[in-house]
OpenMM code with the backbone's topology and positions (N, CA, C; nanometers):
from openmm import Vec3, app, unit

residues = "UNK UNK UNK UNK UNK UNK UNK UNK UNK UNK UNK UNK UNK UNK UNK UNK UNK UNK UNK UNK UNK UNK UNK UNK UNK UNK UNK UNK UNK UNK UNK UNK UNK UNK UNK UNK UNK UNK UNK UNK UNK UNK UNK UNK UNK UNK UNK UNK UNK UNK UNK UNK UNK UNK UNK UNK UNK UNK UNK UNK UNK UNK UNK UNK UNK UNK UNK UNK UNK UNK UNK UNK UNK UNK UNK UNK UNK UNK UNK UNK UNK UNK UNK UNK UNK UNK UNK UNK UNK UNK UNK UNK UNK UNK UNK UNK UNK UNK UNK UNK UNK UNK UNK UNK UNK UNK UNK UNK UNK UNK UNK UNK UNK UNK UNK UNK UNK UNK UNK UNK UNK UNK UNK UNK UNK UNK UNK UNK UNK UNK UNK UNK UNK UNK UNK UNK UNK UNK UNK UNK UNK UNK UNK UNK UNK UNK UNK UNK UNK UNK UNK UNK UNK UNK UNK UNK UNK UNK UNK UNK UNK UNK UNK UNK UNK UNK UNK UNK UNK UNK UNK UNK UNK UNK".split()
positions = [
    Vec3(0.0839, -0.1175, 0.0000),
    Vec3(0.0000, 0.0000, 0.0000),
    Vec3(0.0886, 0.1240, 0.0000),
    Vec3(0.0503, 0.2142, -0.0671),
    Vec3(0.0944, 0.3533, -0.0970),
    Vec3(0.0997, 0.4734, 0.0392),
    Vec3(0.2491, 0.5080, 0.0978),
    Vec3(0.1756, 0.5668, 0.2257),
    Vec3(0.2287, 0.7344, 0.1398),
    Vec3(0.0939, 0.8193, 0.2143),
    Vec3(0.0918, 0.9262, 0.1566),
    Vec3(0.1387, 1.0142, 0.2917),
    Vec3(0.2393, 1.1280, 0.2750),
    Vec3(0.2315, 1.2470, 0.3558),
    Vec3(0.1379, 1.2951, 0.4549),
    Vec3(0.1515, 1.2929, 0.5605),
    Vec3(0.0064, 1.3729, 0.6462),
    Vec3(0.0228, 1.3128, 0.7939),
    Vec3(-0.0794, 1.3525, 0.8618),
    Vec3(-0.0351, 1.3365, 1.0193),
    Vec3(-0.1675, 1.2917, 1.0561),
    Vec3(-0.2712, 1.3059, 0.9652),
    Vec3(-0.3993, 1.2214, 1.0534),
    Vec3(-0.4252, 1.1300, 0.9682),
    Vec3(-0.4407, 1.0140, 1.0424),
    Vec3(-0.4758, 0.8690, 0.9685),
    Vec3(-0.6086, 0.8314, 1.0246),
    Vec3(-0.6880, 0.8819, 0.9452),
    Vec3(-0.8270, 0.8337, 0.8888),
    Vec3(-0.8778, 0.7196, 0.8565),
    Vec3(-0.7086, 0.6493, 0.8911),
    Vec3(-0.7283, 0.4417, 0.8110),
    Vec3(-0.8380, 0.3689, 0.9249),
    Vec3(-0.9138, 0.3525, 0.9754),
    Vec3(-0.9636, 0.2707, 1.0263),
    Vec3(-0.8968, 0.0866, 1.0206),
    Vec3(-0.8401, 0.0936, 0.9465),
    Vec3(-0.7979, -0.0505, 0.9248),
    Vec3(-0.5938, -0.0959, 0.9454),
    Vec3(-0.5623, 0.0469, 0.9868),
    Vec3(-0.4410, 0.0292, 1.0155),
    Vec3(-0.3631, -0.0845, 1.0335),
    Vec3(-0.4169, -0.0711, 1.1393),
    Vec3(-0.3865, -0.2367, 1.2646),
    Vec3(-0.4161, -0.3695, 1.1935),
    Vec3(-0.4794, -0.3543, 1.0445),
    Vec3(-0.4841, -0.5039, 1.0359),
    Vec3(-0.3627, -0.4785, 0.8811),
    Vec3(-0.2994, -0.3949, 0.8894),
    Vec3(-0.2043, -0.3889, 0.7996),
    Vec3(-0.0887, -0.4870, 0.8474),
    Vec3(0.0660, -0.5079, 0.7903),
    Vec3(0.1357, -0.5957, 0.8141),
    Vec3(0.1934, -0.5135, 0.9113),
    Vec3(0.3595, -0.5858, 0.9602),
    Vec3(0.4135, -0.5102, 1.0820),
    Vec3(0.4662, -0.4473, 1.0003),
    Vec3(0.5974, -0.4355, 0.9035),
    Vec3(0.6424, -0.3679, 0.8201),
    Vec3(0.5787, -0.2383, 0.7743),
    Vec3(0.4471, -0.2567, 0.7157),
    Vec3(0.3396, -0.1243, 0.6504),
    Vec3(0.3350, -0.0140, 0.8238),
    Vec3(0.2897, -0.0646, 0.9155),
    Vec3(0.2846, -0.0066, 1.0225),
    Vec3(0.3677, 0.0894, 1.0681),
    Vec3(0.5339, 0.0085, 1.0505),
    Vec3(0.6152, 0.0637, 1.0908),
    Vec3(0.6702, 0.1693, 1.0141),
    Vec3(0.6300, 0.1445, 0.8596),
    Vec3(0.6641, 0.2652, 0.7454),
    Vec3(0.5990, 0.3896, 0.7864),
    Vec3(0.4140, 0.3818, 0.8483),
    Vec3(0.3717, 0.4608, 0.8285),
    Vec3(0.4385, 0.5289, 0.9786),
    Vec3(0.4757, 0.4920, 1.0749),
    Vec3(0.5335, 0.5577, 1.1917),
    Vec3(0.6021, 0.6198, 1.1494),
    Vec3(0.7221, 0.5533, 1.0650),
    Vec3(0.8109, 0.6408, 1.0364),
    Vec3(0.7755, 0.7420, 0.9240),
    Vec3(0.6694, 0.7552, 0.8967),
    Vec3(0.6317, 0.8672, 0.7937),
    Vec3(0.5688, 0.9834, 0.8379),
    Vec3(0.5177, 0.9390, 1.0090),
    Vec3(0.4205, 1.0336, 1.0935),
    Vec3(0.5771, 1.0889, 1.1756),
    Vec3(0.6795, 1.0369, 1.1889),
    Vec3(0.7649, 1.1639, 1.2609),
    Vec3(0.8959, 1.2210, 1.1925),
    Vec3(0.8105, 1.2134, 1.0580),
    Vec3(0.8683, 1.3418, 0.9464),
    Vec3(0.8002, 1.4312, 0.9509),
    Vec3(0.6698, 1.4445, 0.9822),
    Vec3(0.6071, 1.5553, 0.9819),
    Vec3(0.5929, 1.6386, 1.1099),
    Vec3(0.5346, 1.7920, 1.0905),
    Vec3(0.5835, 1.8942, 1.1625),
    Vec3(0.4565, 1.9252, 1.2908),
    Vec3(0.3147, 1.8743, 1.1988),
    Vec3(0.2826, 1.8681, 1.3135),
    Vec3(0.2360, 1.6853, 1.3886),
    Vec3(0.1722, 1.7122, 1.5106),
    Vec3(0.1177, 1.5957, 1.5659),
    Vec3(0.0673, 1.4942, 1.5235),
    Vec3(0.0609, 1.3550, 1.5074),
    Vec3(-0.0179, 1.2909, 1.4632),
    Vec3(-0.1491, 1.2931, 1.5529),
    Vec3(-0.2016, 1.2758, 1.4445),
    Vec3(-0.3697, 1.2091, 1.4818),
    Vec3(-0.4249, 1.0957, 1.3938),
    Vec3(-0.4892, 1.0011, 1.5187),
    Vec3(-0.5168, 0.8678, 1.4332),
    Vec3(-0.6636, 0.8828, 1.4601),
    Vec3(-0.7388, 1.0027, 1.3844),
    Vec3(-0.8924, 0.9698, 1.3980),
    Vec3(-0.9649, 0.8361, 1.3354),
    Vec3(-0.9090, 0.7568, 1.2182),
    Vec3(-0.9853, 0.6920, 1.1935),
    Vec3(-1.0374, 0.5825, 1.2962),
    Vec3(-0.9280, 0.5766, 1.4182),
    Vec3(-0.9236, 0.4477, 1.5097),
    Vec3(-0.8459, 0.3299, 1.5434),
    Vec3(-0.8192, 0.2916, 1.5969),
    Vec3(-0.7500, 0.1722, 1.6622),
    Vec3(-0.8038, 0.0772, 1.6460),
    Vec3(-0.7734, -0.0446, 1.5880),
    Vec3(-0.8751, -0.1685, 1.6574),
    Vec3(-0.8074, -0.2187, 1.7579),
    Vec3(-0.8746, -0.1896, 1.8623),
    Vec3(-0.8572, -0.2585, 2.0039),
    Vec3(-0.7884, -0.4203, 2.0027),
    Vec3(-0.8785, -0.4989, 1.8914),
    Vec3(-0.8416, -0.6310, 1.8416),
    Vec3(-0.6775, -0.6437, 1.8567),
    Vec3(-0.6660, -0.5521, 1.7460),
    Vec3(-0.5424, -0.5609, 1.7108),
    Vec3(-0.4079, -0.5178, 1.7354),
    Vec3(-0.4573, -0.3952, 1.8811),
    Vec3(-0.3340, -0.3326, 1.9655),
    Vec3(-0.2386, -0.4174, 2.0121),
    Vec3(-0.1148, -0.3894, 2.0232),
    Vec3(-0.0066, -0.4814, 2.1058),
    Vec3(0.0618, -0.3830, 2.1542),
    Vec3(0.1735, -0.3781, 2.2445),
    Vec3(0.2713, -0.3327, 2.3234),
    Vec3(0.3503, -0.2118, 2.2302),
    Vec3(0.3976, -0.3368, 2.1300),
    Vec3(0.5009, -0.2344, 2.0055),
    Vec3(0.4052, -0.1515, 1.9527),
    Vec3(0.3110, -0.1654, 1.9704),
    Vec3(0.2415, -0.0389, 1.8981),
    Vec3(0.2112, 0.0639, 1.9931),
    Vec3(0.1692, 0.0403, 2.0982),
    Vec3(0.1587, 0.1340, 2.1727),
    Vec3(0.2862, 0.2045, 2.2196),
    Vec3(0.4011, 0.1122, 2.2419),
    Vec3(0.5442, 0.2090, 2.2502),
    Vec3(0.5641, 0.2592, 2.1491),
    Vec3(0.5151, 0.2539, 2.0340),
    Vec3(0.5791, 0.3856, 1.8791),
    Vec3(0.5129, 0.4583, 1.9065),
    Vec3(0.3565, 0.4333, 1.9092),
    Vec3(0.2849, 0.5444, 1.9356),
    Vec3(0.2985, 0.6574, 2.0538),
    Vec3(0.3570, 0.6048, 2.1575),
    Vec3(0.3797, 0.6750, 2.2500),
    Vec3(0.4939, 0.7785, 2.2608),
    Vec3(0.5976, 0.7152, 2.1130),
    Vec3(0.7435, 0.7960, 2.0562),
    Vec3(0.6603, 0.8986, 1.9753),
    Vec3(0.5501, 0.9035, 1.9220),
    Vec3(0.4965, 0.9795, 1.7994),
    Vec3(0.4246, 1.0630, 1.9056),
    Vec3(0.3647, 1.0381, 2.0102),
    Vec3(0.2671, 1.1949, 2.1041),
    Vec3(0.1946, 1.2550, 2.0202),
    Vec3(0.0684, 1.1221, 1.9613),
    Vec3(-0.0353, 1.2511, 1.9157),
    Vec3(-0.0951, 1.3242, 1.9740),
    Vec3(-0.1188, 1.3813, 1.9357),
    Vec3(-0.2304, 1.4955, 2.0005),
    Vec3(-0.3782, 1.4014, 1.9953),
    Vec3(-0.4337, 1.3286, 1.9601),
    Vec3(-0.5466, 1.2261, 1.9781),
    Vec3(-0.5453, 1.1085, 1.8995),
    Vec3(-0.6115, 0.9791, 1.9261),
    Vec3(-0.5921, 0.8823, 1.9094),
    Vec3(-0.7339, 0.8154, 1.9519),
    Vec3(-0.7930, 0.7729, 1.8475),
    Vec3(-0.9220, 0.6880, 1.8807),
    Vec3(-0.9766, 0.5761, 1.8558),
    Vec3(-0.9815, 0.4558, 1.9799),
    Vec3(-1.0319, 0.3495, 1.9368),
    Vec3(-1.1969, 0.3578, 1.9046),
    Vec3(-1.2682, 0.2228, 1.9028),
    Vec3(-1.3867, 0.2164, 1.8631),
    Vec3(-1.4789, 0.1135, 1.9921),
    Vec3(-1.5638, 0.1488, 2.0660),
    Vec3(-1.6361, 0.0371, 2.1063),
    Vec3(-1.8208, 0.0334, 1.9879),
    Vec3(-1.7859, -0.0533, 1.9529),
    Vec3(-1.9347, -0.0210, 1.8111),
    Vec3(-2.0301, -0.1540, 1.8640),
    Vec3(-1.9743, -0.2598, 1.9105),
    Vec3(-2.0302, -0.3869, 1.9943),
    Vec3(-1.9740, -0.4312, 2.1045),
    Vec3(-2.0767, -0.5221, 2.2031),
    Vec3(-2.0628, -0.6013, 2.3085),
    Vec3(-1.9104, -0.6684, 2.2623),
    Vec3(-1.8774, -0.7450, 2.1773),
    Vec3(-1.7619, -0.7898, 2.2125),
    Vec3(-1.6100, -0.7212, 2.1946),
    Vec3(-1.6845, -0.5823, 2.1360),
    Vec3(-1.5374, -0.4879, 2.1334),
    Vec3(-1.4843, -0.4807, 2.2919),
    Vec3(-1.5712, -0.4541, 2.4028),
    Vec3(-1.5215, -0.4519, 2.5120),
    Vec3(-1.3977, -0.5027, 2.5855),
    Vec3(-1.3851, -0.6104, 2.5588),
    Vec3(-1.2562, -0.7105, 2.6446),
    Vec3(-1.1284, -0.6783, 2.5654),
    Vec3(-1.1549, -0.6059, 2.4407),
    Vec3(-1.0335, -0.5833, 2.3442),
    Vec3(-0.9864, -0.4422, 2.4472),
    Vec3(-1.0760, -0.3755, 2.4634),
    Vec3(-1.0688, -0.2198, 2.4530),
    Vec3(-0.9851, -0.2204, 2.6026),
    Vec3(-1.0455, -0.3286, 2.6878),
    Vec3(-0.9804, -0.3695, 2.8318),
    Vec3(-0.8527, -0.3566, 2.8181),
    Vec3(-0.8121, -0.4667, 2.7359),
    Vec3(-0.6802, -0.4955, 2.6920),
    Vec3(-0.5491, -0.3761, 2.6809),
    Vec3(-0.6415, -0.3230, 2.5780),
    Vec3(-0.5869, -0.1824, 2.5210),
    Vec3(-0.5758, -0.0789, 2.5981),
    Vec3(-0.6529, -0.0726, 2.6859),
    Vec3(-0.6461, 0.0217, 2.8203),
    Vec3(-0.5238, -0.0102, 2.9475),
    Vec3(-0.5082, -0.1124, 2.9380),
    Vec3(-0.4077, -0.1750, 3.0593),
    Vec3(-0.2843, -0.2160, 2.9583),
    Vec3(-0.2463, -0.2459, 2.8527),
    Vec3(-0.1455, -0.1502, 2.7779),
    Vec3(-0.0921, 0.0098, 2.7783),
    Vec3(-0.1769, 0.0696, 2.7753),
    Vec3(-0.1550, 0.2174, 2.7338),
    Vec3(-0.1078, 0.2478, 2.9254),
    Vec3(-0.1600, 0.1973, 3.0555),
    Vec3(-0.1870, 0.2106, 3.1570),
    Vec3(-0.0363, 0.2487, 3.2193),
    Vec3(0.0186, 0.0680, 3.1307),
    Vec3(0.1372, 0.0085, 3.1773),
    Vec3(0.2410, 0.0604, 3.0932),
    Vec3(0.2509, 0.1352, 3.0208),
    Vec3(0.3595, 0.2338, 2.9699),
    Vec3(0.3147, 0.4109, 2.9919),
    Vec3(0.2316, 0.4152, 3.1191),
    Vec3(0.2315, 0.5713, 3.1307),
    Vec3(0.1453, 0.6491, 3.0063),
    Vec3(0.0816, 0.6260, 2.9417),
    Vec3(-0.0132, 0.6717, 2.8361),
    Vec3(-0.1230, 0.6827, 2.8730),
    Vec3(-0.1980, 0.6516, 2.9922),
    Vec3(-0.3029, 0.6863, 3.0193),
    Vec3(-0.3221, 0.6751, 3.1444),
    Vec3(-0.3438, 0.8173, 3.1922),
    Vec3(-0.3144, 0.8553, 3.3195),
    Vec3(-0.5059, 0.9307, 3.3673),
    Vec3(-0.5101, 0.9539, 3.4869),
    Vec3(-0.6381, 0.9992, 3.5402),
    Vec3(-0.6463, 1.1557, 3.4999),
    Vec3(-0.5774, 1.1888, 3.4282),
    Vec3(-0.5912, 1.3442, 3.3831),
    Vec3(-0.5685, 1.3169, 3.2282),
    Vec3(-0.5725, 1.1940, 3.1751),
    Vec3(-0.4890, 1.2330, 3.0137),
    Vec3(-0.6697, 1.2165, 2.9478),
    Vec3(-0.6646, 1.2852, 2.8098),
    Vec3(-0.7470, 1.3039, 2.7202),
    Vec3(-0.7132, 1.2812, 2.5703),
    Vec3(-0.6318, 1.2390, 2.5270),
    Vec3(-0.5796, 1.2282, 2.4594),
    Vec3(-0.6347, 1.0555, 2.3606),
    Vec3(-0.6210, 0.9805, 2.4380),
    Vec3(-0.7046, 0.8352, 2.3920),
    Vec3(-0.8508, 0.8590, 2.4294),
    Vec3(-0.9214, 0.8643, 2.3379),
    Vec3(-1.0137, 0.8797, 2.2724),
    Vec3(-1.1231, 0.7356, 2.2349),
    Vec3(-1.2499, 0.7144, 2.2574),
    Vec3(-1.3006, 0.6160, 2.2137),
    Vec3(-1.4265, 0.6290, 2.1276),
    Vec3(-1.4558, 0.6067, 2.0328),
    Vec3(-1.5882, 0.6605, 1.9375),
    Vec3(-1.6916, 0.4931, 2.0275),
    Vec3(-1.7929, 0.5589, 2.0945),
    Vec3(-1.8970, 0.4385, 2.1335),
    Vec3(-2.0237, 0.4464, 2.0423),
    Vec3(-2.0451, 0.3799, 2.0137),
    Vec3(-2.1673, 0.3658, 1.9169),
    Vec3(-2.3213, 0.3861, 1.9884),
    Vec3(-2.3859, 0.4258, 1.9773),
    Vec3(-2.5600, 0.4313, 2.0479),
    Vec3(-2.6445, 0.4250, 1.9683),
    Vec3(-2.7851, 0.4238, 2.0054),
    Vec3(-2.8978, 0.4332, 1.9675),
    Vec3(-2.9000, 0.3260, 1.8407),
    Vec3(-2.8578, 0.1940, 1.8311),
    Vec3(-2.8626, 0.1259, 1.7510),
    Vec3(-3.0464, 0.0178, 1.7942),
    Vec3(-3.0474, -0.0964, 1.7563),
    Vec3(-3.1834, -0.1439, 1.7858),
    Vec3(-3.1337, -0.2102, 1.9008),
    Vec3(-3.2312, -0.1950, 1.9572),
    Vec3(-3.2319, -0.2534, 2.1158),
    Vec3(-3.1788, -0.1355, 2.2037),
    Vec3(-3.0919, -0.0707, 2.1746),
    Vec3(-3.0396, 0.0333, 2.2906),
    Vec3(-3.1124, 0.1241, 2.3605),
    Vec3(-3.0989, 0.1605, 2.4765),
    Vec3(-3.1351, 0.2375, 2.5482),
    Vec3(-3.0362, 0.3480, 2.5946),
    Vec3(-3.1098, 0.4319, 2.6571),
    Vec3(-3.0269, 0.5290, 2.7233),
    Vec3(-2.9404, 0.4922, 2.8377),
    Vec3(-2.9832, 0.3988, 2.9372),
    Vec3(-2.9066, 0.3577, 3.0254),
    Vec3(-2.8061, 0.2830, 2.9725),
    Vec3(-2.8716, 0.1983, 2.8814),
    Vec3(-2.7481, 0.0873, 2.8153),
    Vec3(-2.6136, 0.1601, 2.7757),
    Vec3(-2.6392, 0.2754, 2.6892),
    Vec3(-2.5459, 0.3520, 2.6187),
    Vec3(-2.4662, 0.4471, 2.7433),
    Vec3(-2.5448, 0.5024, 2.8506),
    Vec3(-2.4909, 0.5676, 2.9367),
    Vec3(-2.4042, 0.4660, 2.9606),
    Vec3(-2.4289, 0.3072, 3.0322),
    Vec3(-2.3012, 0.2694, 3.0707),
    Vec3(-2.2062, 0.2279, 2.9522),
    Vec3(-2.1981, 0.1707, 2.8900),
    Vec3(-2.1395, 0.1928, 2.7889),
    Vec3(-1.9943, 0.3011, 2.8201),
    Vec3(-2.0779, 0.4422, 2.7797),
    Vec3(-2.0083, 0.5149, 2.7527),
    Vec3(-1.8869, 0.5444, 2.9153),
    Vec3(-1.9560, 0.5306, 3.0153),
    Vec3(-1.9055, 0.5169, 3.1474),
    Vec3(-1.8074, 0.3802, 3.1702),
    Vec3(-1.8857, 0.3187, 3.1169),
    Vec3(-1.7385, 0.2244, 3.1437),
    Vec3(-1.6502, 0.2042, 3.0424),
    Vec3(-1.6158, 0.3156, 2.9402),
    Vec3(-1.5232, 0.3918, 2.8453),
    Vec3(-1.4611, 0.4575, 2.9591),
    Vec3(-1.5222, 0.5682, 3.0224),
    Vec3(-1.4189, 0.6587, 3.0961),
    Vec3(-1.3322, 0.5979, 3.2190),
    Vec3(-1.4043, 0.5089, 3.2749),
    Vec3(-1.3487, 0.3925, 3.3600),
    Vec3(-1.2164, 0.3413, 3.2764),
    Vec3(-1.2483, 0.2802, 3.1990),
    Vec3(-1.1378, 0.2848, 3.1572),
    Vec3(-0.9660, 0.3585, 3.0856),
    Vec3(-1.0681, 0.4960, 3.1082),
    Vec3(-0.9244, 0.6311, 3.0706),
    Vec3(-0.9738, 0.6450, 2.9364),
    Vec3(-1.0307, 0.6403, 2.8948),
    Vec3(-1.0398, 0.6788, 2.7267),
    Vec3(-1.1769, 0.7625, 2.7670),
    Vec3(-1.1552, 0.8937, 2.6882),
    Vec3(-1.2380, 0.9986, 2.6714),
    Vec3(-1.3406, 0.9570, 2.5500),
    Vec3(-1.4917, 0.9417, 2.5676),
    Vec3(-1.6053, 0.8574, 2.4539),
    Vec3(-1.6573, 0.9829, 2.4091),
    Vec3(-1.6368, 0.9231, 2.2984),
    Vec3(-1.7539, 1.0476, 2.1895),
    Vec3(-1.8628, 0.9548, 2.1112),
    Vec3(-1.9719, 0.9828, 2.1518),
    Vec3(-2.1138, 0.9005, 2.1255),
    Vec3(-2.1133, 0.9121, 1.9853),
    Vec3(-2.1400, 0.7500, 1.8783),
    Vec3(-2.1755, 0.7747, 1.7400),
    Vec3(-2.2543, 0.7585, 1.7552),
    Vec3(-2.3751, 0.8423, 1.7490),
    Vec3(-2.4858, 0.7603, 1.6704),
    Vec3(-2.5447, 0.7018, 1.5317),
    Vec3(-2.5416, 0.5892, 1.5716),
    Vec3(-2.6229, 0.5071, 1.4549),
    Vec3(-2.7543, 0.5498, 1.3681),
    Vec3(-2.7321, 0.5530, 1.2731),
    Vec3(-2.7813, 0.6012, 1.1490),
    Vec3(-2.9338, 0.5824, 1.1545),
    Vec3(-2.9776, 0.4770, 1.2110),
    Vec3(-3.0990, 0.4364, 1.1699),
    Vec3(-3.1554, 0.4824, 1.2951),
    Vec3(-3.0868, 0.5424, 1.3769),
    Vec3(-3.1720, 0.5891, 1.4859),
    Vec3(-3.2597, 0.6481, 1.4095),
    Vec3(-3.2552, 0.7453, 1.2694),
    Vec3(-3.3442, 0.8408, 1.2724),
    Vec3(-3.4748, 0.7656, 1.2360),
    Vec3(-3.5374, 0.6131, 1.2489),
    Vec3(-3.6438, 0.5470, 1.2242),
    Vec3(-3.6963, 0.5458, 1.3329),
    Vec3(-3.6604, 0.5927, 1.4661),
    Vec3(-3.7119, 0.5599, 1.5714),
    Vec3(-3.8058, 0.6756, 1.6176),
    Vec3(-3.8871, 0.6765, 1.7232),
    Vec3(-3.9498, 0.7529, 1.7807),
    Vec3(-3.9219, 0.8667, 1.8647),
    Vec3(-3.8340, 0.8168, 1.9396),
    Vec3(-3.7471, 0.9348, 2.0183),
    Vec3(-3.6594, 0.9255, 1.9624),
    Vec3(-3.6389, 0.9769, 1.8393),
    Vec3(-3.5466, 1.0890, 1.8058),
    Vec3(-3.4776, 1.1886, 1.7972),
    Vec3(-3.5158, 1.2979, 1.8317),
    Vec3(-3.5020, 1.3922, 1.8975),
    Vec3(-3.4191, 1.3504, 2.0359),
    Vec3(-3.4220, 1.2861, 2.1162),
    Vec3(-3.3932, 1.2602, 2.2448),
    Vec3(-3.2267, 1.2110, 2.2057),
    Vec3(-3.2439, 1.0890, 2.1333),
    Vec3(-3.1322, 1.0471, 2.0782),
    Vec3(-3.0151, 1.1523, 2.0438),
    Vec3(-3.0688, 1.2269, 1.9729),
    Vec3(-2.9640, 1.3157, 1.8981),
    Vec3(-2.9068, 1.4050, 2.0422),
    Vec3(-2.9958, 1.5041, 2.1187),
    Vec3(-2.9635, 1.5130, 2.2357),
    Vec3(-2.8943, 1.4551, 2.3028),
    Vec3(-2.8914, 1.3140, 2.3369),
    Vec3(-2.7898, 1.2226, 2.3810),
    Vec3(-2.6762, 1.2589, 2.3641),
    Vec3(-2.6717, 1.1977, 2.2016),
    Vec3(-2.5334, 1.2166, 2.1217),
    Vec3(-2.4820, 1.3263, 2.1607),
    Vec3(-2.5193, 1.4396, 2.1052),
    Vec3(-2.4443, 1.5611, 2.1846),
    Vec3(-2.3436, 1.5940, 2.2701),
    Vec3(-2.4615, 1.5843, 2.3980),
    Vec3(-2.4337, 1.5738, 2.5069),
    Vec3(-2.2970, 1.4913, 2.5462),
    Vec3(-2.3353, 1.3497, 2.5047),
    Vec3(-2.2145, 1.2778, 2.5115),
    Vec3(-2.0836, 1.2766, 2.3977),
    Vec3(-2.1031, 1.3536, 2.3182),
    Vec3(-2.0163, 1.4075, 2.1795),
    Vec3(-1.9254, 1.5187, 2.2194),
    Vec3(-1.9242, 1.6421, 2.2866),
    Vec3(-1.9100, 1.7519, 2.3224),
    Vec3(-1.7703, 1.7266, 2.4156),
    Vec3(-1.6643, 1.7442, 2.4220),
    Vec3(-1.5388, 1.7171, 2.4784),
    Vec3(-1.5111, 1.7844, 2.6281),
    Vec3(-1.6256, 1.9739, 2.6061),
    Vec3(-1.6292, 2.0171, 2.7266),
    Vec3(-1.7386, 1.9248, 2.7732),
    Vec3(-1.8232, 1.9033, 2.7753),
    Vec3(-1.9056, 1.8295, 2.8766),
    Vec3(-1.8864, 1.6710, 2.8914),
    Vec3(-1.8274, 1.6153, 2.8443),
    Vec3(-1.7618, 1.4803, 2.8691),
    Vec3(-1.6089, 1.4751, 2.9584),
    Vec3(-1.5549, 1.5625, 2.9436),
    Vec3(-1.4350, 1.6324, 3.0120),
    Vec3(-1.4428, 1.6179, 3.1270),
    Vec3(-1.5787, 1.6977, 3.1574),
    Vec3(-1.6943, 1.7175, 3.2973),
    Vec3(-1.7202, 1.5997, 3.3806),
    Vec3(-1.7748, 1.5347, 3.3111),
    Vec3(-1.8349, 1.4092, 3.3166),
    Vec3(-1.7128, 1.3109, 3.3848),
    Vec3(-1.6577, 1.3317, 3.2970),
    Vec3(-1.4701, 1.2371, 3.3854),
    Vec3(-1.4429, 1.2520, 3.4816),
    Vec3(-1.4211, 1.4131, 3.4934),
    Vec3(-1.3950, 1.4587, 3.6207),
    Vec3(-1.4670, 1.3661, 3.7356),
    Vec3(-1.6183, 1.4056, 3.7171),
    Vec3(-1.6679, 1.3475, 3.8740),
    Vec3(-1.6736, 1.1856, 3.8353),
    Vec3(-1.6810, 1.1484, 3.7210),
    Vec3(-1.6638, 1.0266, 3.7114),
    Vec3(-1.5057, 0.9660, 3.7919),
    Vec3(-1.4087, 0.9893, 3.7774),
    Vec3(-1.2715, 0.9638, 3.7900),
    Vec3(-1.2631, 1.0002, 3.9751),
    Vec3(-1.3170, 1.1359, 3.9880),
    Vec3(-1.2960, 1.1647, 4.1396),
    Vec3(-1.4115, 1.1058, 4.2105),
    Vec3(-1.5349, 1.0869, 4.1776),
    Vec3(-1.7097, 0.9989, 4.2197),
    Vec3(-1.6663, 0.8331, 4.2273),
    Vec3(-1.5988, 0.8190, 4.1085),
    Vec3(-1.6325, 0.6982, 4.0924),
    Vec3(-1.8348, 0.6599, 4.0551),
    Vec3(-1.8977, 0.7810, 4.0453),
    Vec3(-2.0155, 0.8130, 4.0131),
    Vec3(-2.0513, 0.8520, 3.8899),
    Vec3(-2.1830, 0.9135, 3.8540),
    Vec3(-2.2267, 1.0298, 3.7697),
    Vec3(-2.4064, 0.9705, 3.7513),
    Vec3(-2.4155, 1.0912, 3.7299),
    Vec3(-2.5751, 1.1541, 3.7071),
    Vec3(-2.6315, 1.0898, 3.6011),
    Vec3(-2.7800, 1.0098, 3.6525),
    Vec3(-2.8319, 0.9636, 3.5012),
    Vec3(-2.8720, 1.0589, 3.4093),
    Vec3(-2.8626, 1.0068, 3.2878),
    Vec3(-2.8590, 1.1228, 3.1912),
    Vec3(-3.0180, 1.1826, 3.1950),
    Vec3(-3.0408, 1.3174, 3.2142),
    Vec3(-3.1775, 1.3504, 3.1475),
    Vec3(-3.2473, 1.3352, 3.0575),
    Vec3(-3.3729, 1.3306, 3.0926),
    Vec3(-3.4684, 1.2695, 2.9622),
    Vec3(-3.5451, 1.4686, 2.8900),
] * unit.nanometer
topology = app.Topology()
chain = topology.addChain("A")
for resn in residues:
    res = topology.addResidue(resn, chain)
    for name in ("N", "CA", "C"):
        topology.addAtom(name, app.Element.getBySymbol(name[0]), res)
């Protein structure tokens, strides 16, 4: 694969590239002047140690895995007590990032609240996707509100805080 110039990798599929491609594109992210950013995501799946020590030589400025299903969880565990155990994610850092998915069928607000809470439990700052087809549903409106709410970096920021110092937080308003 062709690696192009630039500092945000949009690849969603990085991690299932070879070790070699990986390591090209590292070394292609600290030629450049500014920060990397890996918005497209991490797969949790596919994190290991060596990746998290390059990444940790590169200091992006953000970095985001994905919880989108029930069994992304135990990956994301993983990936959290990696990043833990080399000093990358600390009770003040913001920087690891997690896109959580909501309002898919079956979800609820509580469901997604924890969800997204036991994202911050784990040190990764969640930014709510919502799912597309929410807009078939009835509370709609509510949904999108959600998202927001839980989208918004100052008020999730917030949310850490007493989450991290509570070990708590407030059910979300309806």
């Amino acid at each position: 694969l062709k690696i192009k110039e630039g500092f945000n990798i949009i690849d969603s599929n990085l991690l299932a590239c070879s070790e070699s491609h990986i390591k090209k594109v590292f070394e292609m992210l600290k030629r450049q002047k500014e920060r990397p950013r890996f918005t497209g995501g991490l797969e949790a799946k596919r994190f290991k140690i060596w990746i998290a020590e390059e990444i940790k030589i590169l200091n992006p400025s953000s970095a985001f895995f994905a919880y989108d299903t029930a069994d992304d969880y135990d990956s994301l565990v993983e990936a959290s007590k990696i990043l833990k155990e080399i000093g990358e994610i600390t009770s003040t850092s913001r920087k690891y990032r997690c896109y959580v998915l909501i309002g898919f069928k079956g979800d609820t607000f509580e469901k997604a609240e924890k969800r997204l809470v036991d994202t911050i439990k784990l040190g990764f700052m969640p930014m709510a996707m919502l799912f597309n087809k929410a807009e078939l549903r009835d509370n709609k409106k509510q949904w999108i509100g959600f998202q927001r709410e839980w989208a918004s970096p100052i008020i999730v920021g917030s949310k850490m805080t007493k989450i991290i110092n509570n070990n708590n937080i407030e059910p979300w308003r309806k």
